[in-house]
N, C-alpha and C positions, 0 to 999 in steps of 0.2 A: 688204678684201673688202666688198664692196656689198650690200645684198638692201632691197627696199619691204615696205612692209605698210600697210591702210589703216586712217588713224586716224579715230575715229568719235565728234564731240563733237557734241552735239545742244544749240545754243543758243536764247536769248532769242527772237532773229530768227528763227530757226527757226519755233519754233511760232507767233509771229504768223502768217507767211505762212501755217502750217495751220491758223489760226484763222479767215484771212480768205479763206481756198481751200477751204472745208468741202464734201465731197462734196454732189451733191447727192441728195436721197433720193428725192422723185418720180421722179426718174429710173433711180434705181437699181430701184424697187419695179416700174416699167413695164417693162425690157429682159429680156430672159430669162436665166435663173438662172448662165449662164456666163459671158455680158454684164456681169451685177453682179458677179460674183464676179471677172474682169479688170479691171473699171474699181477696185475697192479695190486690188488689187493695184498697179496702175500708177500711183495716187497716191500709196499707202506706199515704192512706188519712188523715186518724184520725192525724198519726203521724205529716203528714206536717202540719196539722191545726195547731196541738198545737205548732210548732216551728215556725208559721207564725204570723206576725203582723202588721195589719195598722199602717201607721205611713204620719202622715201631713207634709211637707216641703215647706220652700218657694223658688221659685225660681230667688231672689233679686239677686243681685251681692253680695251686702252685706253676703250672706248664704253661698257663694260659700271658696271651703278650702281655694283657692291660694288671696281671695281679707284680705289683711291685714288689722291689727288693724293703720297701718300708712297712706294707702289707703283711709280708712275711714276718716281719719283725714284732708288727702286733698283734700277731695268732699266736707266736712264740710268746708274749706275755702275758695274754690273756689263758692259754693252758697251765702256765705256771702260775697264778691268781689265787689267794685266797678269795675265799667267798665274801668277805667284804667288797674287795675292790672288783671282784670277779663282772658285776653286773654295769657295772663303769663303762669299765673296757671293752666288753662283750657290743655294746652299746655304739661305743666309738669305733670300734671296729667295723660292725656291720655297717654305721656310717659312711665308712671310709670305703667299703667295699665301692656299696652302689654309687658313689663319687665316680669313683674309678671307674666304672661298668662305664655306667653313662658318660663320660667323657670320651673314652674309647670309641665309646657305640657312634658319638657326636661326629667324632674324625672320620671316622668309617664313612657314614652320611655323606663327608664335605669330600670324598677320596673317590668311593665308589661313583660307576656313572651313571646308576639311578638313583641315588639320594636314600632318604630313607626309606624306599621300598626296597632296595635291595637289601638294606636291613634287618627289616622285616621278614625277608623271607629269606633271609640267611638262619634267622634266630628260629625261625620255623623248621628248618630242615635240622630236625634234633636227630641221635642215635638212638632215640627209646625203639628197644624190641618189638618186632610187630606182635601183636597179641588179635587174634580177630574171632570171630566169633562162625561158626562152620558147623554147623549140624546140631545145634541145640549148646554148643560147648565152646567154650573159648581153646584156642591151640599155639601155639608158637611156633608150630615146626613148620617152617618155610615152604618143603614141599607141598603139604596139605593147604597151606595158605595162596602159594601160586594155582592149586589147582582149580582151589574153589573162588577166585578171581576168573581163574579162563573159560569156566563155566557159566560165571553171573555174566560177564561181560556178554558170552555166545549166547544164552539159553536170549536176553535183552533183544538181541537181535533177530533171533528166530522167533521169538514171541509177535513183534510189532512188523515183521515180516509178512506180507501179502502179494498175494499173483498181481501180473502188473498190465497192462493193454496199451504197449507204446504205439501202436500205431497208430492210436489218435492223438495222439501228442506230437505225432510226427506229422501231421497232416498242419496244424494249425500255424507251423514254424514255416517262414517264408523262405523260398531256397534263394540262396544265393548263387548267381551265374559265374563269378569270374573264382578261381580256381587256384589252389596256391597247393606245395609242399615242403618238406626238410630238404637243407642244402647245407652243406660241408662247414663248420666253423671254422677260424684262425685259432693259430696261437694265442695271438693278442687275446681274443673274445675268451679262450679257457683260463689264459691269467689273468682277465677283468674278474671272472664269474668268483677265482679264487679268492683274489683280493676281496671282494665285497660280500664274502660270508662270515657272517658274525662271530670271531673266534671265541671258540670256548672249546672246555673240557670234555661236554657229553661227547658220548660214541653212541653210534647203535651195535647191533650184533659184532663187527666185525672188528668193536675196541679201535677204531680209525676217528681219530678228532680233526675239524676243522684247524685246529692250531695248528698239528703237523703238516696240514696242507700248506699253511700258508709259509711255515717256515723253510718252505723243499718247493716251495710252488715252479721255480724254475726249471730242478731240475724233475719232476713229476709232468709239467705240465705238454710235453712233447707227447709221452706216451697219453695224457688225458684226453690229445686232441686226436689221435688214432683213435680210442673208443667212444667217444661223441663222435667222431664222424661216422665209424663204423656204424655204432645205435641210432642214426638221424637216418642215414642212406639204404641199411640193409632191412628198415623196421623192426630193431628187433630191441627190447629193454631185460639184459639181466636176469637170469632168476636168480643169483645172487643179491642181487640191490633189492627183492622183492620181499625177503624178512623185516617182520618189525620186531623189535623191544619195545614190550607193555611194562610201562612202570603207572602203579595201581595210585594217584593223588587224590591226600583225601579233600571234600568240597565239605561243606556245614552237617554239623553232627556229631554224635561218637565214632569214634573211630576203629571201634571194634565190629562195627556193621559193615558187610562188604557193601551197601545200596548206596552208604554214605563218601566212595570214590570214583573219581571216571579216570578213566584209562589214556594214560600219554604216551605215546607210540613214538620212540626213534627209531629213525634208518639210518643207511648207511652214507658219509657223507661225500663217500665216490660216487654213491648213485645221485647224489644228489645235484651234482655238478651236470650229469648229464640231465636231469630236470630242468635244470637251471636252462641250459641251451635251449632244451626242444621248449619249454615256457617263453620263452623271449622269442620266438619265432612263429608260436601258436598266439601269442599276445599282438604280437606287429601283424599277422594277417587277420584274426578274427576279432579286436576289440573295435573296431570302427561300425562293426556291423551289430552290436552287443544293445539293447536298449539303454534308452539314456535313463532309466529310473533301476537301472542297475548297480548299486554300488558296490559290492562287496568283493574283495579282493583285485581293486583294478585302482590303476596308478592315477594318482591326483583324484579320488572318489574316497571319501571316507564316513563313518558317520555323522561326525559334526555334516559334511554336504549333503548326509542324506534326508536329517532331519531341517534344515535352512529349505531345502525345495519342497517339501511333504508338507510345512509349514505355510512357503509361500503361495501355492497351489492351493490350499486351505482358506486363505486369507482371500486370493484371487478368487476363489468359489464364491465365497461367503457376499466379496463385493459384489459381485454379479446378482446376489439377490438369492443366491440356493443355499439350503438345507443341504447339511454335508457331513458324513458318515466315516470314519475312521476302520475299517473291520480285519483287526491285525492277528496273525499266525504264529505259533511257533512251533515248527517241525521238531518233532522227537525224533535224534539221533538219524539226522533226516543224513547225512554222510555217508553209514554207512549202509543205509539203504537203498542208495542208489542204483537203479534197473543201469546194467554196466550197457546191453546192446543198445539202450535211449541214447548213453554216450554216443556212443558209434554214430549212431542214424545221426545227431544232430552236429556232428562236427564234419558228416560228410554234403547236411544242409547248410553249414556256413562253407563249404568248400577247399574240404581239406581230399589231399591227394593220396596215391596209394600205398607212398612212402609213411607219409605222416598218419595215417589210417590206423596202418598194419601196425607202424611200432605201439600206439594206443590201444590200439588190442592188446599188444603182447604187455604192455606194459598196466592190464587191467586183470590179466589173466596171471591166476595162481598164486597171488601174493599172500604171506602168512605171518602168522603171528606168535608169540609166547611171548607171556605174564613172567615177571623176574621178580624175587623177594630176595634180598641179599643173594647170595651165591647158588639159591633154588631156581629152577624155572621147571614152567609148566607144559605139558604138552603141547604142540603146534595145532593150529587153527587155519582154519580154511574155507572162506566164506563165498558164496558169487554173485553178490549184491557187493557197491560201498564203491567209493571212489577211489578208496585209499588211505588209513589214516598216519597220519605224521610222512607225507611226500609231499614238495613241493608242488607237484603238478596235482594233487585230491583238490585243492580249492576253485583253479580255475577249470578242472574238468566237471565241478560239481556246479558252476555256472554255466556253463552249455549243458549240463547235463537236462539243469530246470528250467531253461530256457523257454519251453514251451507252456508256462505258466502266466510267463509276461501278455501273450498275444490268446491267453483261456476264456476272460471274460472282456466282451465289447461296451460293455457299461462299466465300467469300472478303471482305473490306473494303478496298478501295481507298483510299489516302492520298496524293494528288496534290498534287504542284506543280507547273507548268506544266506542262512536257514529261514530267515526272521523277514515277515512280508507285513505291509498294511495295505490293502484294496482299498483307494479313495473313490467314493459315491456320493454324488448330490446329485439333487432335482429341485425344481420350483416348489414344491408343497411338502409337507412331512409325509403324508399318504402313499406320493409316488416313490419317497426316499427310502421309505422300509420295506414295500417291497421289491426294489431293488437289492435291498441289504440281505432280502430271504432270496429271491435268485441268485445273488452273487454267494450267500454260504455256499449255497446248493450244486452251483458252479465246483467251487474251490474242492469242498469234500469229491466231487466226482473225480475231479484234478489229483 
């Protein structure tokens, strides 16, 4: 059995050619901000092309690293076997396989830098054909499988989609006085951003991988900081960077049920770079002002902290002599339902300016999607709820977005992470505690 994959070595020759092919920047700084932001793109192309290569493999056992030249040896005797010795050998053999597997598998463990998880879900990501099941029928053909993906995923959304009334939500949120916007990055800041992206393989739409970044970071990262500057100063993000790749993962279940995957969205990893800037600049002025029972996606907060203080505050109630109530949440697909103009209102009540305003608009507006099954993809989608999914900047905008839930209920303490909330309530008696715990549902649902 046959199957390609392509292999991606980035040599010597390589980078000369991108040393001696260096974008050019007056020109990039002249053309307008979608202009520049295609022309890096379709040079980082060029690049990967030439560091890319088809390449045929079989998928025998025999091909595989861990099956030995000794292996070999005892499948050639075991087929020539009479049936006497045949059941011996057959025996020993299979023995000798899963020795081998497992030893393999062991090193892998001790090599890779998640241990045996990454093993595990190395072994999970098999080639079996998608087979799904679409209109009373199982199908295989890609297209009809991307399509009926981009349907469950959409029809989901428009299902638990409802009108929304932010303007009391915008009332409850304290404004803040002093005032900040986007300002010009260094070089230095776009070759830190590069450096510290997690190199790997995946691409989104535009086939662009972090690895390529980092091995060309140098000579890329001149023109990167022309268009972060330009997207920080002129407000404006991409519609190019605004495509996601749905690749459909399945969660518990059969896997011939579309209910039984959720949807993992990559972007592009040039758009991502400019995330990265305008994040680190929306994080240095707005997390000071962020409730302190906020944990989710904010630096040095994570859950182990969220549950040690949810905990403690439990413990401090209880000493205090009150009855105390736990009444936890969890938002279905609460991401991409997010009311986009509540964004806005509330990042202009922590005091963001009209630099940094506008590019969040623009960078909330229009963004789209398509479902991929091996080389099928599905029609584009286009939704105007959600924060974003699979962008560096969807989590912490999805945190100012809920902001106004922190300060909803005046009997109650809030302890969030992302989606996921507990309102802690006590009172001196049980009597005062539950109906407290029936106002505060009642609050939350209205929330």
């Amino acid at each position: 059995m046959k199957r390609s994959y392509i292999k991606w070595s980035f040599t010597d020759s390589i980078r000369e050619f991108a040393q001696s092919n260096l974008l050019n920047i007056d020109q990039l700084s002249a053309c307008n901000i979608e202009e520049c932001a295609r022309m890096i793109v379709n040079w980082l192309q060029h690049i990967n092309d030439m560091a890319s290569k088809k390449v045929n493999i079989s998928t025998s056992s025999a091909c595989k690293v861990w099956y030995t030249p000794e292996l070999r040896a005892m499948k050639k005797t075991l087929m020539s076997a009479t049936c006497e010795d045949r059941k011996k050998l057959r025996n020993a053999y299979t023995k000798a396989v899963r020795i081998a597997r497992r030893n393999h598998e062991r090193k892998l463990a001790v090599k890779m830098k998640g241990g045996v998880w990454d093993v595990l879900k190395k072994k999970s990501r098999s080639d079996t054909p998608w087979e799904v099941e679409v209109e009373g029928s199982i199908t295989k053909d890609g297209k009809v499988i991307a399509s009926a993906f981009k349907d469950a995923f959409v029809n989901k959304i428009l299902d638990l989609k409802s009108p929304a009334s932010p303007e009391k939500l915008i009332e409850v949120v304290p404004q803040v006085h002093d005032t900040w916007d986007f300002y010009a990055v260094t070089k230095q800041e776009v070759v830190s951003i590069i450096e510290n992206l997690k190199s790997s393989d995946a691409t989104g739409p535009d086939k662009i991988s972090s690895k390529l970044l980092k091995e060309i970071k140098f000579e890329i990262s001149p023109a990167l900081v022309v268009l972060v500057n330009r997207c920080l100063t002129e407000g404006c993000f991409p519609q190019c960077f605004k495509y996601g790749k749905v690749v459909p993962v399945p969660k518990k279940g059969s896997r011939k049920h579309l209910k039984n995957y959720r949807p993992i969205t990559m972007t592009s990893v040039v758009g991502k770079v400019v995330e990265i800037a305008a994040n680190n600049q929306l994080t240095l002025a707005t997390d000071k002002y962020l409730p302190s029972t906020l944990f989710g996606f904010r630096k040095h907060k994570g859950t182990a902290d969220a549950l040690i203080e949810l905990t403690d505050e439990i413990k401090r109630r209880r000493a205090a002599g009150e009855f105390v109530v736990a009444l936890t949440c969890d938002a279905s697909s609460a991401f991409d339902l997010l009311n986009r103009q509540l964004v806005i209102a509330m990042l202009k009540k922590l005091g963001s300016g009209p630099r940094a305003t506008s590019f969040f608009e623009s960078f909330l507006d229009g963004s789209k999607q398509f479902v991929v099954i091996n080389d099928c993809c599905s029609e584009e989608w286009s939704l105007d709820v959600g924060s974003g999914q699979g962008h560096v900047l969807s989590p912490p905008l999805f945190n100012i977005g809920t902001l106004s839930q922190y300060y909803w209920s005046s009997i109650s303490t809030l302890f969030g992470y992302a989606d996921d909330g507990s309102d802690l309530i006590s009172a001196p008696t049980t009597t005062e505690c539950n109906e407290k715990v029936r106002i505060v549902m009642n609050e939350r649902k209205r929330w």
